[in-house]
C-alpha angles and dihedrals in degrees: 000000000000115000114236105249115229115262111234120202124228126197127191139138115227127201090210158041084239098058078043103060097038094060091055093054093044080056104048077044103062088030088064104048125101094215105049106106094213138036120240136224118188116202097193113150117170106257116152091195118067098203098052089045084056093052093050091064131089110199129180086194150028114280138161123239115204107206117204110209134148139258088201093172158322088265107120092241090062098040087056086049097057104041086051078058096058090036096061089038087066092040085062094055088058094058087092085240111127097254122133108192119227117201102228087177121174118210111230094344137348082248090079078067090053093054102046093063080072124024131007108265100200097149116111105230122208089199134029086227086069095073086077090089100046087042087050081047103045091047119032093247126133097205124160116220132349092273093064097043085048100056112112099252090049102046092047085055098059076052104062090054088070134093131190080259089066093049080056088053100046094054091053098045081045083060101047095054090050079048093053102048086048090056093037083057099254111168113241100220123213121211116176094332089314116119124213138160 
């Protein structure tokens, strides 16, 4: 008889129906597969805002939430975007609750992310518009613009041409291109104990 894996619980935040939907397939994923040692559960609503998130949760132990949010640009707008997200990370931490906040930042777009399961993605884009061309690449699509890629049917299409190996990839190509802007002389910022490039 097969044992009953264990089930592990994930906690993030996501800014969008994309991250979303991308969890829930990593989960069916791993859940699936034979070879996984545990079984996994992903809490991701969609809260853009990381503190009222934290409010919203009612937790019996410490855990770590991992919010997905954007840098979408040096446009003031954006900057300011993306330092309210850390500040409200770190406002989290202070509820008394348990919860110890993780950055899961995308520079510009989580479709970076998306991308790099499949292909390097070494190019330094001026506009998140511009990852149409390496999405259309990675994956064998013609569409037009983001939006389209980014329409339900269409995204969840990208998905299903992924595999846990991928996932694998992704992490390792996440982690060359870290690799690279230490060694080009980025500066790794830190904001409130948050570290971005």
């Amino acid at each position: 008889m097969a044992r009953r894996k264990p089930t592990n619980k994930y906690y993030f935040s996501v800014e969008g129906e994309t991250e979303q939907w991308y969890l829930k397939w990593l989960q069916d994923l791993i859940n699936n597969t034979e070879e996984s040692v545990c079984k996994v559960s992903i809490d991701c609503p969609v809260k853009k805002n990381p503190l009222k998130h934290a409010k919203s949760l009612t937790v019996t132990r410490k855990i770590e939430v991992y919010h997905f949010f954007d840098y979408e640009s040096n446009e003031p707008i954006h900057v300011q975007g993306f330092q309210d997200a850390m500040d409200n990370m770190k406002k989290a931490e202070q509820l008394g609750k348990q919860i110890k906040y993780k950055s899961g930042y995308s520079n510009f777009t989580f479709d970076l992310w998306i991308i790099l399961h499949m292909i390097d993605c070494n190019a330094s884009y001026a506009h998140r518009k511009q990852y149409i061309t390496p999405i259309n690449k990675a994956f064998g699509e013609k569409f037009e613009n983001m939006d389209e890629y980014k329409h339900e049917d269409n995204f969840k299409r990208c998905l299903t041409k992924m595999n846990l190996s991928n996932v694998i990839d992704a992490i390792k190509r996440a982690r060359n291109i870290m690799q690279r802007n230490q060694e080009n002389g980025y500066t790794l910022h830190q904001y409130k104990g948050y570290g971005y490039y």
